[in-house]
matplotlib code that plots the C-alpha trace (Angstrom):
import matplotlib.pyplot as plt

x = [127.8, 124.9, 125.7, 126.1, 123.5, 124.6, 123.1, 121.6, 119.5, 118.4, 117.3, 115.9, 113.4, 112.6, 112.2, 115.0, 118.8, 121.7, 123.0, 120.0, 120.6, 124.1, 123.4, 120.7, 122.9, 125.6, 124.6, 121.3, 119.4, 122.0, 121.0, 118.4, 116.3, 112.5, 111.8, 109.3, 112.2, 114.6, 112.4, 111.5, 115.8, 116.2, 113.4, 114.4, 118.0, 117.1, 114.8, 117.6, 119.9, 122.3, 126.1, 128.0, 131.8, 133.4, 136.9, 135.3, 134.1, 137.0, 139.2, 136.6, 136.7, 139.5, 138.5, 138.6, 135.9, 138.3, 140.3, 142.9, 143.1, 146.3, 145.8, 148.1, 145.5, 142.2, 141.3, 142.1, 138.9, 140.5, 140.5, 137.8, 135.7, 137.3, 137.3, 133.8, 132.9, 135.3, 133.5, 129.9, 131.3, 132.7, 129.6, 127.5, 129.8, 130.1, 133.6, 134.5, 137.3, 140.3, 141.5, 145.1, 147.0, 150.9, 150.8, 153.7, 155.6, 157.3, 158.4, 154.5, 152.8, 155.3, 154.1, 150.3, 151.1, 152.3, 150.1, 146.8, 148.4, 149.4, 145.4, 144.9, 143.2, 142.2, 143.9, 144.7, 143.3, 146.7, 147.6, 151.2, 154.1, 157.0, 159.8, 157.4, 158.4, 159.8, 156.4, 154.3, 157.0, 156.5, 152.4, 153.2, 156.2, 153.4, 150.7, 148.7, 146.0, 146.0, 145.2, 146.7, 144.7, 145.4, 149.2, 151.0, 154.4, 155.3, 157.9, 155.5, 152.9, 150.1, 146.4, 145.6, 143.2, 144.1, 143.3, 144.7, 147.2, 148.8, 145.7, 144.1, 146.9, 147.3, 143.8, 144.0, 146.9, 145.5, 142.2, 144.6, 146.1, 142.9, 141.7, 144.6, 147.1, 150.8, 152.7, 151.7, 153.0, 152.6, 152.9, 153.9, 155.4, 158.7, 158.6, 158.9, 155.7, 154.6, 150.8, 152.6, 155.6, 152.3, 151.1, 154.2, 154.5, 151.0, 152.1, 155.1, 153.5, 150.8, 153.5, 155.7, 152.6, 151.7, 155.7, 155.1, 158.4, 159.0, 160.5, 162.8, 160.6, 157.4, 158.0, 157.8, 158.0, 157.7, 158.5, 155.2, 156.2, 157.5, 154.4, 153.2, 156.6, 157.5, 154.5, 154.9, 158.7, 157.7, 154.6, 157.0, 159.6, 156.6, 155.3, 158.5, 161.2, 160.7, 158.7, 155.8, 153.4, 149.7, 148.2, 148.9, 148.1, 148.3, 149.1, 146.8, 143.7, 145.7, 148.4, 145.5, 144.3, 147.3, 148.0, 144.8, 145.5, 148.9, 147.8, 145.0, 147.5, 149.2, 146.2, 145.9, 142.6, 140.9, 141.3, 141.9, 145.2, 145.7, 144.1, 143.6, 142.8, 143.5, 143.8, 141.0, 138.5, 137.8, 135.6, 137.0, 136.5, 132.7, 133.4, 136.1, 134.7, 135.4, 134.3, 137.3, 138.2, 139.6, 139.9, 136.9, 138.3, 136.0, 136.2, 133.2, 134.6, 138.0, 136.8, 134.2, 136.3, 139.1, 136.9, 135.3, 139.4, 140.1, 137.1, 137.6, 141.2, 140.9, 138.3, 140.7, 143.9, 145.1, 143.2, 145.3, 146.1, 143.8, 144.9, 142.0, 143.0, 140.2, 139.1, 139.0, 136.8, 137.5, 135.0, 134.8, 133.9, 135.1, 138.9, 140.5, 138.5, 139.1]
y = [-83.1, -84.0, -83.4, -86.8, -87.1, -86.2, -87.6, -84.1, -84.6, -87.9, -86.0, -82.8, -85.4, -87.5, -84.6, -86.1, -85.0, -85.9, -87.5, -90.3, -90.6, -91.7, -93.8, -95.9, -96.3, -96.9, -99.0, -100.4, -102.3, -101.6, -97.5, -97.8, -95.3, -96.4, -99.4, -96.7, -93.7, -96.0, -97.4, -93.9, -93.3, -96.3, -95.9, -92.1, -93.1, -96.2, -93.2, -90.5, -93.2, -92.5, -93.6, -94.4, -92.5, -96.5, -94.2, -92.4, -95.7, -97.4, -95.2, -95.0, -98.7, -99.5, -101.8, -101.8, -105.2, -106.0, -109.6, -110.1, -113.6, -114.7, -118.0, -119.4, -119.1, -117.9, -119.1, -122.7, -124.0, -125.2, -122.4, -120.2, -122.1, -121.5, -117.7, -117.8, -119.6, -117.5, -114.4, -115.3, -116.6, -112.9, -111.1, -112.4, -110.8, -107.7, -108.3, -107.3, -110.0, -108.7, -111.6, -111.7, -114.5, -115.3, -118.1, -119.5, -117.0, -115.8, -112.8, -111.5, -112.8, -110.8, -107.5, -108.5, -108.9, -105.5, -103.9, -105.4, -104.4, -100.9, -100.7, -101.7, -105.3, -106.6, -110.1, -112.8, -116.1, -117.7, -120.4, -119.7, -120.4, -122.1, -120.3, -117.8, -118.6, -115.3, -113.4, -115.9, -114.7, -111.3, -111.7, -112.8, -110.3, -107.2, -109.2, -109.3, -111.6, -114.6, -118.0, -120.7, -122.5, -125.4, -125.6, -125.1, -124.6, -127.5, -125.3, -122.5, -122.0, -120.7, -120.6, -123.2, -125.2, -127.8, -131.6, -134.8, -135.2, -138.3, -140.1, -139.2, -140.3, -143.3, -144.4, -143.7, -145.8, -148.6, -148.6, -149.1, -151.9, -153.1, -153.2, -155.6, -153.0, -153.4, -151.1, -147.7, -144.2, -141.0, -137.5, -134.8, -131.3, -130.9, -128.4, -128.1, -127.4, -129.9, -131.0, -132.3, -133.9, -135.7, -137.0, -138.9, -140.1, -141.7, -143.1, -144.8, -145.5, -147.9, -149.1, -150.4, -151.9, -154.2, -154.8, -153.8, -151.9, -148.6, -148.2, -145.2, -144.3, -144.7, -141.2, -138.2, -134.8, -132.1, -127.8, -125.6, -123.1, -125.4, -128.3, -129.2, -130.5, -132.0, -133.9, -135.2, -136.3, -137.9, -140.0, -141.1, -142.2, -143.9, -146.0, -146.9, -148.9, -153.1, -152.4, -150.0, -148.7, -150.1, -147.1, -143.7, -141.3, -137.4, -135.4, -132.5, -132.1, -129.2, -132.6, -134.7, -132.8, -132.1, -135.6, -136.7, -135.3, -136.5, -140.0, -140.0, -138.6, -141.6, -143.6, -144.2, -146.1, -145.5, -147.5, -150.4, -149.8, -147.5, -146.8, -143.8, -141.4, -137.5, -135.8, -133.4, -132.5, -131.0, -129.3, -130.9, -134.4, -134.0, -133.9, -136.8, -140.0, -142.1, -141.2, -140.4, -141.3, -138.5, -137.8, -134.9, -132.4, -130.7, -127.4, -125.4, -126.7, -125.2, -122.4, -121.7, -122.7, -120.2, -117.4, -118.4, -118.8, -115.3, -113.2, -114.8, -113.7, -110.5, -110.1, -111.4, -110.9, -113.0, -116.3, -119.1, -120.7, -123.1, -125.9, -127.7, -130.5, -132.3, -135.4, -135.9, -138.7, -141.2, -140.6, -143.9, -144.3, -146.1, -145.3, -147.6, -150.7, -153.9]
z = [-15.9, -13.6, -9.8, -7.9, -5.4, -1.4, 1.7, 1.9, -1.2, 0.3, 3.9, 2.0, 0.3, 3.0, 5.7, 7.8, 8.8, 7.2, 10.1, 10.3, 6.6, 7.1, 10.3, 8.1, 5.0, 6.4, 9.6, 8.1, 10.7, 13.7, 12.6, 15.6, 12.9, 13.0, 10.4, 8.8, 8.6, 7.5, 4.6, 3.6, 3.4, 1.7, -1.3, -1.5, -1.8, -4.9, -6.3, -6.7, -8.0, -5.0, -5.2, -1.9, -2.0, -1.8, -1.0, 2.2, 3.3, 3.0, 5.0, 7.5, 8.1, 7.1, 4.3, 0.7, 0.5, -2.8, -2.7, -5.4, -7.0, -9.0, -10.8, -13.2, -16.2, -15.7, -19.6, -18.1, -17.0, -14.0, -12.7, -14.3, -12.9, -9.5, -10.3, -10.9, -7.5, -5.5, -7.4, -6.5, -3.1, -2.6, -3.6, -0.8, 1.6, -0.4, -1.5, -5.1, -6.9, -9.1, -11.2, -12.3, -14.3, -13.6, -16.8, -14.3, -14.2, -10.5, -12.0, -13.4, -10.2, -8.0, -10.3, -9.7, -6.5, -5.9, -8.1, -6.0, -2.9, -3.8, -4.3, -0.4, -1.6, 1.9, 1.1, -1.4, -2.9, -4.4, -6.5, -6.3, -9.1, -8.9, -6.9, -5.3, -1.8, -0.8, -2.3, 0.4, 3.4, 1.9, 2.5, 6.2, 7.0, 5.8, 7.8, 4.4, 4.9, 2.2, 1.2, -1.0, -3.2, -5.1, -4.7, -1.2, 0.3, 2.5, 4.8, 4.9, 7.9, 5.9, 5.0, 2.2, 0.7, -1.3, -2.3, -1.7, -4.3, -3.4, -2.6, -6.0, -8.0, -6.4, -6.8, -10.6, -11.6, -8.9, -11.3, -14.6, -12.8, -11.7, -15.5, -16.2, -17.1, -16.3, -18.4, -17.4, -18.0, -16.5, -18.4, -15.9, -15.7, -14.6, -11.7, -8.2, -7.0, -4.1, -5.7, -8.9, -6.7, -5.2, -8.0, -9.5, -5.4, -5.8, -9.5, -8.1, -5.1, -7.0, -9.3, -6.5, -4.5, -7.2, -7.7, -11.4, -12.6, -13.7, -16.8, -17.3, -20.6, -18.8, -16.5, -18.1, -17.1, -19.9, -19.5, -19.0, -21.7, -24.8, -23.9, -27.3, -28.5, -25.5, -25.0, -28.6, -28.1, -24.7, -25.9, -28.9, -25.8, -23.8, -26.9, -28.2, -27.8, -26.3, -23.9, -24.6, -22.3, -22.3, -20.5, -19.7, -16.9, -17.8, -14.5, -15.8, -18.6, -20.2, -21.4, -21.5, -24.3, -26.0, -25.8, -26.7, -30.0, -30.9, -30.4, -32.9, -35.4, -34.5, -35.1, -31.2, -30.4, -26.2, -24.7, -27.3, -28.1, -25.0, -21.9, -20.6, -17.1, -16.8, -13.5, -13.4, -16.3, -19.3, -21.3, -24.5, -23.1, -24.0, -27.6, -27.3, -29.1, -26.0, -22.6, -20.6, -16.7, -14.7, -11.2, -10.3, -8.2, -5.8, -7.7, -5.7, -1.8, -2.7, -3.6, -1.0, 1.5, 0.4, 0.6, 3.8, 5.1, 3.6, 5.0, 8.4, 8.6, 7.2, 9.9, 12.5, 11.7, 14.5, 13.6, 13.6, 10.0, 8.9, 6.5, 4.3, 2.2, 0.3, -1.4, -4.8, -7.0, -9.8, -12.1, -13.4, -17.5, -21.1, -21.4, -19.0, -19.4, -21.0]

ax = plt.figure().add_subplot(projection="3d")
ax.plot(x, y, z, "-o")
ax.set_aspect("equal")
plt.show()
C-alpha cells in the first residue's frame, strides 16, 4: 500500500518546516508565509498528490463542511433540480451535500435524520413530511442549525424558504376564468402540509371572487402513496355527473402527469374539450402534444437562498431566523385558451 503523503514530505521537498507547511495549507493567504514560499508549498503539495486528514481538520475547527438535504424524492425533478443547485451552491463554500429521500414518510426522514447527525453534518436543508413537527423542535432543542425549503411549519419559528403559495394558485385559476372558464376543478393531495393547504385557499379564493360555485365533485384531494388510482377515480368524479368540470388545475406536475394520461385514454382533447394548468413543471410536458401552462417556480432562488441561510447560521449560531418566501410565474401557453 503506498504511504500517504505527510506535511513532512511536502517541507523535506520544498526545504521548509513542517510548521509553515501547515500554516500555508491550512491558513492559505492569512499563513503570513512569503507569496514565493507559499507557492513553492502549494505546487509541491499538487506534485506529491497530497491528501488533507478531513477528520483532524474537522475536530480542529469544529466543522465537518458536510450539509445533509432530506427531500421527499430526489428522482422528482422538483427537487433534483434543487439538489443540484443546492450542490453546486455548497461547493463554492467548500461544503460537501449528502442527499437523502423521505418519499413522505415521517418515520424514514426521522432515520435520515439521525443518521446525518450521528456523522456531525453541520446543518440541514429540509423539505419536511407530513407530521414531522417534533423532528423540526428536535433540530432547535440540539441547536442543530437548519432550513426549511419548500414546505414550512406555520407554528414553528424557523429558517425557511419557500414561495408564495396562495398567490400562485390564485393567479392560475383567475387565468382559467379569464379564458371564459366557469367549471373548474382542482386535483390535490390530501395532507396537512401548509403549501398545499395554500394552494386549494388560492383555488377557492378565485372561485368565490368571481362568485362562481364550488361543486363538491370539482375538489379533489387524492393519498400520496395509492395516486394512480385515485387520481383516475377522482377525474371520473370531476367529469361526471350534471355538471362537469370545463377545466382543471393539478396542485403538483407529479398528478399533472399522471392525469395527463388518464384523460387521453379517455379521449380527452387540451384544451378543446378541457383546459388545463399544473403547478410547477415538468420534464414530460415537452413531449406533450399541447403546450401546457404551469406556474414556474423559482427553483435556483430557493435553493441559493437556502444555502446562503444555512452557511450563515452555521457560522453564527445566534443569527436570528430568517424567513424568505418568493414569487412564482404563470408561464402562460396553449392549454387554457379558448
Amino acid at each position: 500500500m503506498k504511504k500517504k503523503v505527510s506535511l513532512k514530505d511536502i517541507a523535506k521537498k520544498v526545504g521548509v518546516s513542517a510548521a509553515t507547511v501547515s500554516y500555508v495549507l491550512s491558513k492559505d493567504k492569512e499563513s503570513k508565509v512569503s507569496v514565493e514560499v507559499a507557492e513553492k508549498v502549494k505546487k509541491a503539495a499538487k506534485e506529491l498528490n497530497y491528501q488533507p486528514n478531513q477528520i483532524a481538520k474537522s475536530l480542529k475547527m469544529g466543522k465537518t463542511f458536510t450539509i445533509g438535504l432530506i427531500v421527499a424524492d430526489i428522482s422528482n425533478p422538483f427537487f433534483s433540480h434543487i439538489a443540484r443547485i443546492i450542490e453546486d451552491e455548497a461547493t463554492k463554500l467548500n461544503y460537501t451535500v449528502i442527499f437523502g429521500s423521505s418519499d413522505e414518510r415521517p418515520d424514514k426522514s426521522w432515520d435520515l435524520l439521525n443518521f446525518l447527525a450521528n456523522r456531525q453534518v453541520d446543518g440541514f436543508i429540509l423539505a419536511p413530511t407530513e407530521g414531522s413537527e417534533h423532528q423540526i423542535k428536535y433540530l432547535k432543542e440540539q441547536n442543530i442549525p437548519f432550513v426549511l425549503i419548500d414546505r414550512y411549519f406555520p407554528d414553528l419559528d424557523t429558517n425557511y424558504v419557500v414561495i408564495d403559495n396562495y398567490q400562485a394558485a390564485f393567479d392560475a385559476v383567475i387565468r382559467l376564468i379569464d379564458t371564459g372558464h366557469k367549471r373548474i376543478g382542482m386535483l390535490a393531495y390530501l395532507n396537512s402540509l401548509h403549501h398545499m393547504g395554500d394552494r386549494v385557499k388560492g383555488y377557492e379564493k378565485a372561485m368565490k371572487k368571481h362568485k362562481l360555485r364550488l361543486d363538491s365533485n370539482w375538489l379533489q384531494e387524492i393519498n400520496f402513496f395509492d395516486m394512480e388510482l385515485e387520481v383516475k377515480s377522482a377525474i371520473d368524479k370531476m367529469l361526471g355527473g350534471d355538471t362537469p368540470i370545463d377545466a382543471l388545475f393539478f396542485a403538483t406536475n407529479t398528478l399533472a402527469i399522471i392525469g395527463l394520461k388518464y384523460l387521453n385514454s379517455l379521449n380527452y382533447r387540451i384544451p378543446s374539450d378541457l383546459a388545463i394548468i399544473s403547478f410547477d413543471q415538468g420534464e414530460a410536458f415537452d413531449f406533450y402534444y399541447c403546450p401546457l401552462t404551469y406556474i414556474k417556480q423559482p427553483l435556483d432562488e430557493l435553493a441559493r437562498n437556502a444555502v446562503k441561510i444555512l452557511t450563515q447560521q452555521i457560522e453564527s449560531p445566534a443569527k436570528a431566523t430568517k424567513k424568505v418566501c418568493l414569487p412564482a410565474q404563470l408561464v402562460i401557453r396553449n392549454s387554457c385558451s379558448k
